[in-house]
N, C-alpha and C positions, 0 to 999 in steps of 0.2 A: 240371595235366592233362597228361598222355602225347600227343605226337603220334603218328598214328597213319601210318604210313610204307608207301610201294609195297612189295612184296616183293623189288625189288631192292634195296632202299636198309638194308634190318634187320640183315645179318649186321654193319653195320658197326658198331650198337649192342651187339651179343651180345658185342662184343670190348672190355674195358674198354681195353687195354693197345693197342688201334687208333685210337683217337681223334683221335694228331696223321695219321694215315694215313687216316683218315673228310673228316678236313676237307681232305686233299689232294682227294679222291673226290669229294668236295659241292663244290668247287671248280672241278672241270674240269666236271665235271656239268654246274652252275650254269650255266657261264660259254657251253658249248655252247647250252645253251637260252637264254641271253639273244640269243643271234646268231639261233639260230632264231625264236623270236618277232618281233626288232625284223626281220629278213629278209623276214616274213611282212606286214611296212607294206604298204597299198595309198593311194596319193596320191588324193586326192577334191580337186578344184577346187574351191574355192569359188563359190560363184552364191547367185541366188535361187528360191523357190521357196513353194507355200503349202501349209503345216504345220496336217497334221491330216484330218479325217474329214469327204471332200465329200458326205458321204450314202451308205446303206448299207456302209460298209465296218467297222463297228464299230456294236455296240448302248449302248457305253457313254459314258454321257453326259459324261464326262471329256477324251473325245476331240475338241470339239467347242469354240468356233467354229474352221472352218479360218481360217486370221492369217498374215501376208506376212512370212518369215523369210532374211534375208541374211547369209551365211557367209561367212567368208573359208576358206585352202584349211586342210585337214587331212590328215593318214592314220590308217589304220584297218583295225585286224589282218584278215585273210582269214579266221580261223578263228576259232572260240571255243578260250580256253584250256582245256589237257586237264586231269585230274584230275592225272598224273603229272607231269605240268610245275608245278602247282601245291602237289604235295608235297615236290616237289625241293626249289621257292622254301623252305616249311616246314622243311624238315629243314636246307639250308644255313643259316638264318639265326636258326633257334631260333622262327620266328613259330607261336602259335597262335591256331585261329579265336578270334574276337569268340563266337562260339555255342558254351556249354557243353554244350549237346546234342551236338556234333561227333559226336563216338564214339557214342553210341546211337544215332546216325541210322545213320551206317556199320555198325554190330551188325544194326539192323534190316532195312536193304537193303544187303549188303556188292555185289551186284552192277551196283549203282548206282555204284561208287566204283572201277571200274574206270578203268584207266590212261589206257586209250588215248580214253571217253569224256569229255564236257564237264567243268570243275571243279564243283563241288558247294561254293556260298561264299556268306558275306553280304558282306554292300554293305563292310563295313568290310573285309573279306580281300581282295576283288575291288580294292577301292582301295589295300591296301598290298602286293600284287603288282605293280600297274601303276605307282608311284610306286615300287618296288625297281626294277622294268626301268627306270626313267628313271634314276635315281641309277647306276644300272651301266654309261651309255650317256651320259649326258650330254644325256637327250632331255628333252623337254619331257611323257614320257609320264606316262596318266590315263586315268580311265574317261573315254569318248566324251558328250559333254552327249546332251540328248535331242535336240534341233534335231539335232546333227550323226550321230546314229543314223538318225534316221529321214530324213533326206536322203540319207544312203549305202544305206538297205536299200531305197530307192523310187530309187535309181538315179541320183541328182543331182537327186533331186524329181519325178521323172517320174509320171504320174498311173497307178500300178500297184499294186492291192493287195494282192499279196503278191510277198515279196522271191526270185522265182524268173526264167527267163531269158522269160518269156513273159507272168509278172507273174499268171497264174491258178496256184492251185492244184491238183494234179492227184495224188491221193492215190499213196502209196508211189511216185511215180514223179518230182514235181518239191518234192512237201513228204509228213511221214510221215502215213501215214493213220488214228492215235490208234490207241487201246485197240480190240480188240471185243470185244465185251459179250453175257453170257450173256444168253438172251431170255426167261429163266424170274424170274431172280431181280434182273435188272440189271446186275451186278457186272462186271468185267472177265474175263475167260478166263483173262488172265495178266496181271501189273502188269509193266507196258513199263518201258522206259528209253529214256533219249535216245538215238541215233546216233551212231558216230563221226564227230566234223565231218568236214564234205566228202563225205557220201554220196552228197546230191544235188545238182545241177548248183547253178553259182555264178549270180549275177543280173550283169548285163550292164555293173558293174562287177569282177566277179571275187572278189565277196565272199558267201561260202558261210553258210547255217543262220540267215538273219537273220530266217526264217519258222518256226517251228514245232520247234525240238531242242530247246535249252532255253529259260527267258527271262533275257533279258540287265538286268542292272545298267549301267545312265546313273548319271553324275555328280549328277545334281539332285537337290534337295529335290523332295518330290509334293506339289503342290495342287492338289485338283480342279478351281479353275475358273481356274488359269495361265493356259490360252489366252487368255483375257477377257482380261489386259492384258498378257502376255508383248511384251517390247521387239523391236524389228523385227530388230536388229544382233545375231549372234550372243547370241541367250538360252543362259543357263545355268543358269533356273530361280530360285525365290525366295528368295531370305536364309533364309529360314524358312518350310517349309510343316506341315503337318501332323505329328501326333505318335502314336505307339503309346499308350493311352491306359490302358495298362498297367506300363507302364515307365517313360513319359514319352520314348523314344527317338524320335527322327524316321525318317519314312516317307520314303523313297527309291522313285524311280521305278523301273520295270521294261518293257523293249520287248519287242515279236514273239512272244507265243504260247508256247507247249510241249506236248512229244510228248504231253500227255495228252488234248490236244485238236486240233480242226483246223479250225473255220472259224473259230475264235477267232486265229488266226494272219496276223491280215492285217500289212500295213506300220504304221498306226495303233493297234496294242491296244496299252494302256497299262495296268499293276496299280501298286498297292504294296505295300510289304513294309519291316518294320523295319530298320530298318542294321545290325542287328547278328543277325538272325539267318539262317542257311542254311537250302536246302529243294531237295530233291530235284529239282525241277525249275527250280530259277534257276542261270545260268550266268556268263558274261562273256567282253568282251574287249576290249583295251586302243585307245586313239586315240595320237596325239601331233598337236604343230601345226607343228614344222618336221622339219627336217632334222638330222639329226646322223651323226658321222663312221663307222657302224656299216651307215650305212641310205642307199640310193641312191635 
């Protein structure tokens, strides 16, 4: 399968005879965006807090019993990684998505896969981007568990349902205000896309889109009734939860809503989606748990 490259990145392919001169180019590239990223660390304390859906903040039954979760400290990127940062990764290092759809998807909505917005990944890409950035850094980076998402998008646990600086939703102004819709037929007017991260204001730790742009890939297996007995101390999810029941692939969690909806976007929404496939509206962005010599 062909990777499918930003438009900056192609003349270097058109050139058979540039190759060792490509890999200079994907080298400095790279190397600039791993500083950007791991630069982009925001340190979140560790504490406690209780994890999940106190009532009306979510209709889905998965979100529920809220359960007493204690963390210790982490960081966690400010932005969702872009598309273009995540082709870079691609192109320096030869990786292609886990999803043979890739390229049809990008054929069918090429302006979905613009640069500068969210990356467009499954659970498997998401996880071997964030474990390159660690191997390049020396960091302990990874996709963020679910506990330590939804403790950073609610602010160090704070009782606010959505991850904005006043914690309500406020259409196109603190989270996006979804598709509108034809009133004859139903349909959309026009099929949206995400935002480019940081449109709107960041929530009261300084970390932007954790409501409503894309939805973010966690580290964990998904099982609907975790909460029922998720461990107090940093959970990281089940050994084993559920499975695509088409493939036999396991189901991975997904936090925070996306632009095709909006009250659906509180701090508690929780989906899943198979690990190996991409979709237009799932996104990501990286955790780590200490310190390393890149990251202040």
């Amino acid at each position: 399968m062909l990777i499918s490259l930003p438009s900056k990145l192609i003349p270097c392919f058109l050139a058979v005879s540039a190759i060792s001169g490509c890999n200079i180019y994907y080298e400095s590239k790279a190397e600039d965006m791993v500083e950007r990223q791991m630069e982009a660390m925001v340190f979140v304390e560790g504490g406690e807090f209780m994890m999940g859906n106190p009532g009306g903040w979510s209709i889905r039954s998965d979100t529920i019993p809220v359960h007493r979760v204690v963390l210790d400290d982490f960081y966690i990127q400010k932005y969702e990684v872009t598309q273009g940062d995540f082709e870079l990764f691609m192109a320096s290092t030869g990786y292609e998505s886990s999803d043979n759809r890739y390229d049809k998807i990008r054929q069918d909505i090429p302006d979905r896969f613009a640069d500068e917005l969210p990356a467009v990944a499954s659970w498997s890409d998401a996880n071997a981007f964030c474990q390159w950035l660690g191997e390049q850094t020396g960091a302990e980076a990874k996709l963020p568990t679910e506990a330590q998402w939804e403790f950073a998008a609610r602010a160090r646990g704070e009782m606010i349902q959505y991850a904005t600086p006043s914690g309500r939703a406020i259409p196109d102004e603190t989270v996006a205000a979804g598709p509108t819709f034809n009133t004859f037929d139903g349909h959309p007017l026009k099929d949206p896309t995400p935002l480019r991260p940081g449109s709107f204001p960041p929530n009261s730790l300084g970390l932007y889109d954790m409501s409503g742009n894309a939805m973010e890939w966690v580290s964990d297996n998904y099982s609907k009734d975790y909460y029922e007995k998720s461990p107090v101390n940093n959970p990281t999810g089940p050994a084993e939860g559920q499975k695509d029941i088409f493939e036999g692939k396991p189901y991975r969690v997904l936090r925070g809503g996306h632009f095709k909806e909006f009250h659906g976007n509180t701090t508690v929404t929780r989906q899943k989606g198979s690990e190996h496939l991409a979709s237009e509206t799932r996104g990501f962005r990286c955790a780590k748990t200490k310190r390393n010599s890149n990251t202040t």
